[in-house]
N, C-alpha and C positions, 0 to 999 in steps of 0.2 A: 173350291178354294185351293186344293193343294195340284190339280194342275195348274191355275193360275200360278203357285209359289214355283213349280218347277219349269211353266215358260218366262219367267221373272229371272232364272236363275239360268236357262239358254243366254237368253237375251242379254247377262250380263255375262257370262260369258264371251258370246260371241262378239259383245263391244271392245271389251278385253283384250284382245286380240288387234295385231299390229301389221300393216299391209305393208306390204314388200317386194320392192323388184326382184322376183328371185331368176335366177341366171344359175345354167348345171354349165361347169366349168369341166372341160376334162382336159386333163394333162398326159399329155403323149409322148411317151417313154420306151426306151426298150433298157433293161436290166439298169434303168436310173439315169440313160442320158436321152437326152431330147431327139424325138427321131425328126429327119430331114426328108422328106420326099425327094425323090431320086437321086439323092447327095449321102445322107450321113449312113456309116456301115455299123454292123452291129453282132455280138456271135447269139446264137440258139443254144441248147440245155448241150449239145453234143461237140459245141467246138467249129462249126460252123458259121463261115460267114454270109451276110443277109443287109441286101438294100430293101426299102420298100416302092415301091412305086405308086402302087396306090392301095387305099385302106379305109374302108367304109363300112358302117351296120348301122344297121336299124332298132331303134330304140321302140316300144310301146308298152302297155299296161301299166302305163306309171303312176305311183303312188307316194304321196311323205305324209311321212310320218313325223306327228309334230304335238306339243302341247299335250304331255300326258298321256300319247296312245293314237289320241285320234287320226286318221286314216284320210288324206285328202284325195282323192281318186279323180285322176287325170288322164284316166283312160282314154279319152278326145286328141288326146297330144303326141303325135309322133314324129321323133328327131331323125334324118337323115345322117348320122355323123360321120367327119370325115378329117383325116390326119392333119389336115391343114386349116383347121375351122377349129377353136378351141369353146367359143362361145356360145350359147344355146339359151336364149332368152324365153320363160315358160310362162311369163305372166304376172300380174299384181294379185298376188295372195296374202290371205290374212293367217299370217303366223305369227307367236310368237319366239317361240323355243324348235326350231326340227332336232328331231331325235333319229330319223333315218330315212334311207330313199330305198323304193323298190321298184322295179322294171324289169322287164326279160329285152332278150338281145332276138331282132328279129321282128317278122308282125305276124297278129294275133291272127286267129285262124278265121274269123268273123270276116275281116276286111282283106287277109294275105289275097284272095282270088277275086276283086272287085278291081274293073278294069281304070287301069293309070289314066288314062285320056279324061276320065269323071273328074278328075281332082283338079281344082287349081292348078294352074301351071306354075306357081311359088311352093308350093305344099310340096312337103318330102314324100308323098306318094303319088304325086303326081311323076310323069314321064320326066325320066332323067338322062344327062350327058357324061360319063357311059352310062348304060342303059344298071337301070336296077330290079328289071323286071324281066323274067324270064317268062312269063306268057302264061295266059288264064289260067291254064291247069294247076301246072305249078307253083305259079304264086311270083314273089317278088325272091330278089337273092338278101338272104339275113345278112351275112357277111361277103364280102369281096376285099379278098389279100391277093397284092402282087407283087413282085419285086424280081428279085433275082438271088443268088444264092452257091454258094461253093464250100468246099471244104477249106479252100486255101485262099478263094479270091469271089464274088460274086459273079460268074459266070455263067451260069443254068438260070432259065426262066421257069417261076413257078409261079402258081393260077388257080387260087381255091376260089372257088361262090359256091356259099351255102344254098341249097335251095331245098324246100320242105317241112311242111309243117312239125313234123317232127321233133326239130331241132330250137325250134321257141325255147332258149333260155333264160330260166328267172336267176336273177341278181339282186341279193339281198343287203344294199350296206347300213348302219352301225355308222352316222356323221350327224355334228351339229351347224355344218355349212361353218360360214363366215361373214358376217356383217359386216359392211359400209355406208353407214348413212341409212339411206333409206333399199339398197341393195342386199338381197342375202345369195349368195355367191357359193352355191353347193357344189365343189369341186371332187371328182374325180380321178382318181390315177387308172390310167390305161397301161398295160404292161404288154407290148405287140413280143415284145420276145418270149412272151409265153405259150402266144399260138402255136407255137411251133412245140412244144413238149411233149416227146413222147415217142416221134417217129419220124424218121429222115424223110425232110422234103428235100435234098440233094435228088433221094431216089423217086419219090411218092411225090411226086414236081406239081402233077396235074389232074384239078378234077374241077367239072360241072356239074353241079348235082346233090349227091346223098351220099355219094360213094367212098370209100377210102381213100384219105383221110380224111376228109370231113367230120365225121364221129367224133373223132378224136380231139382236133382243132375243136369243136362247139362244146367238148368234155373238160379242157383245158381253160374255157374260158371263167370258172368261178375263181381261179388264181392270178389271173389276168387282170380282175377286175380290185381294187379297194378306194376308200376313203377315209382323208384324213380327220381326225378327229381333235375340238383342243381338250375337253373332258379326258382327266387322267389326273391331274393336279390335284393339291388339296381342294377340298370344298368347303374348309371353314379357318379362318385365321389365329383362332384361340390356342393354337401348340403349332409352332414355328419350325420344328423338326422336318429333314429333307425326304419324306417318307416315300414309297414308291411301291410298287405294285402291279404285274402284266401278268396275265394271260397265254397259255400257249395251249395248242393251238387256240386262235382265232380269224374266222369261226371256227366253231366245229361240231361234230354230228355225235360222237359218241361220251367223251371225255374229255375234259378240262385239268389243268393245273394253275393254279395261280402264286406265284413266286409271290412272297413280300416280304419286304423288310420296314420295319415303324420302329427301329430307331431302342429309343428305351419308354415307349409306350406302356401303359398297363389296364390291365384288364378288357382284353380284345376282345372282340366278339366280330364274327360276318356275317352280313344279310344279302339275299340275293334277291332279286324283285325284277317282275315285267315290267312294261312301260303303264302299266298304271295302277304303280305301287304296291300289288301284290307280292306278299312273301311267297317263295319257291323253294327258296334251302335259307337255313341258319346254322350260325357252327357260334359256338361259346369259350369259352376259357381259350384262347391261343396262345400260344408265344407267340411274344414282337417281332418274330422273323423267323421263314421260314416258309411251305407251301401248303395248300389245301388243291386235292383232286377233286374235284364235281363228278357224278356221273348219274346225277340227278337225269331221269326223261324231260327233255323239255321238247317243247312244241319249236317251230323253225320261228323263229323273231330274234328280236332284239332286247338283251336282258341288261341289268343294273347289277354289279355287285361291289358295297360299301365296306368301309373296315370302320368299326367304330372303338373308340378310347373312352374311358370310363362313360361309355353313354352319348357321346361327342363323336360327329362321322369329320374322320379325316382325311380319308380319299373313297372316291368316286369314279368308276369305271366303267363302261362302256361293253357289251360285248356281244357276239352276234350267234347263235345258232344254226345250222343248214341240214337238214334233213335229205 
């Protein structure tokens, strides 16, 4: 009987649940402005100027997270993406709330050395025009940046492809997409002028391989990467007050602060919770304004933390973890 109650309670569940064209949107930026292939110029962390020419990676292991925690594992799915292609259509999925997307940049070490010619010839692993495969051994290139590049004018041609298993990195984001109709629309910001952080490709122009800079570029990409979120607002109507609330850093691996000010709220209290509703930290008696550090251990996800007024949650946020 009471697995019959708990396949009753699947089943409604999973009726529950609402199918969706969903589409991962990435927006392609260098420090906030829309990059151009072989056109729009751009500076690096150092003051350097930077065209792109071309700019591609390989997305797999992907997962969303959606509906209380649950975990949809889309590891079958892997994107070829490229500066000029914004759109990426993943399927009719039954969601109804995503609470975050996870993926590493690159492919998995299962499939990196299984030969291109096997795949479809529409399939992002299949043989590509330029090539995206550097040959059995090695595997396929995770990233390929090219452009050109100067201190004073783009001059110097520079030439990273990732290549090596090694370098499989995971990206963890903290989004609740964007609905249209029957479309949910998980958008991406890409930050290319962040590849570059760290180390003059003026000088360190060129590499095929593993080699310097590489490292560094595939080190550089968890800042490179975010999504936007609309959770941050109140989550309840009953106190009108402009209340507000961030986070800094987010993510982050060791410690947190969260700013906020709630106005002339009273009797504050904070809950902090995973994605499926577990308490993690709680803090009591606040002032209406002011900060709380975390440095609570947590596990690498995506956490919840609320402000509540006499008992009443009046904002609700968002935040992410990285280990």
């Amino acid at each position: 009987m009471k697995k019959l109650l708990l396949l009753m309670v699947l089943l409604a569940s999973m009726a529950s649940l609402t199918a969706n064209n969903v589409n991962i949107v990435f927006n392609h930026h260098a420090n906030g402005d829309a990059v151009s292939l072989n056109s729009s110029t751009h500076a690096d962390w150092q003051g350097n100027t930077f065209t792109i020419t071309r700019g591609q990676f390989y997305i797999s292991q992907l997962t969303l997270i959606h509906d209380g925690g649950q975990e949809m594992d889309l590891s079958d799915t892997y994107l070829l993406v490229n500066i000029n292609n914004s759109n990426y259509p993943i399927g009719d999925l039954n969601i109804n709330e995503l609470e975050g997307i996870r993926f590493s940049i690159g492919v998995d070490e299962d499939v990196n050395h299984d030969d291109p010619a096997a795949w479809p010839t529409d399939h992002p692993l299949a043989l590509q025009s330029p090539s995206m495969h550097w040959g059995w051994s090695p595997g396929y290139r995770f990233v390929a940046l090219e452009g050109y590049i100067g201190a004073d004018e783009p001059s110097t041609n520079y030439q990273y492809h990732c290549v090596g298993d090694q370098f499989l990195t995971p990206i963890d984001l903290a989004t609740d997409g964007i609905v249209n109709g029957q479309d949910l629309n998980i958008h991406i910001n890409v930050d290319w002028a962040r590849f570059f952080d760290n180390y003059n490709a003026v000088v360190a122009n060129y590499m095929h391989g593993a080699g310097e800079p590489i490292p560094s570029l595939m080190d550089n990409l968890d800042a490179a990467f975010d999504a936007p979120t609309s959770i941050g607002t109140a989550v309840t109507t009953t106190i009108q007050n402009n209340y507000s609330a961030t986070n800094y850093p987010n993510p982050f691996s060791e410690k947190t602060t969260i700013n906020y000010d709630l106005g002339n709220a009273q009797n504050i209290s904070l809950m902090v919770s995973d994605l499926t509703g577990r308490t993690v930290a709680s803090y009591q008696n606040l002032a209406n304004n002011g900060s709380v550090e975390l440095q609570k251990s947590l596990s690498n996800g995506i956490y919840f933390y609320t402000f509540y007024s006499n008992n009443e949650a009046v904002i609700r946020n968002k935040m992410q973890v990285v280990r």
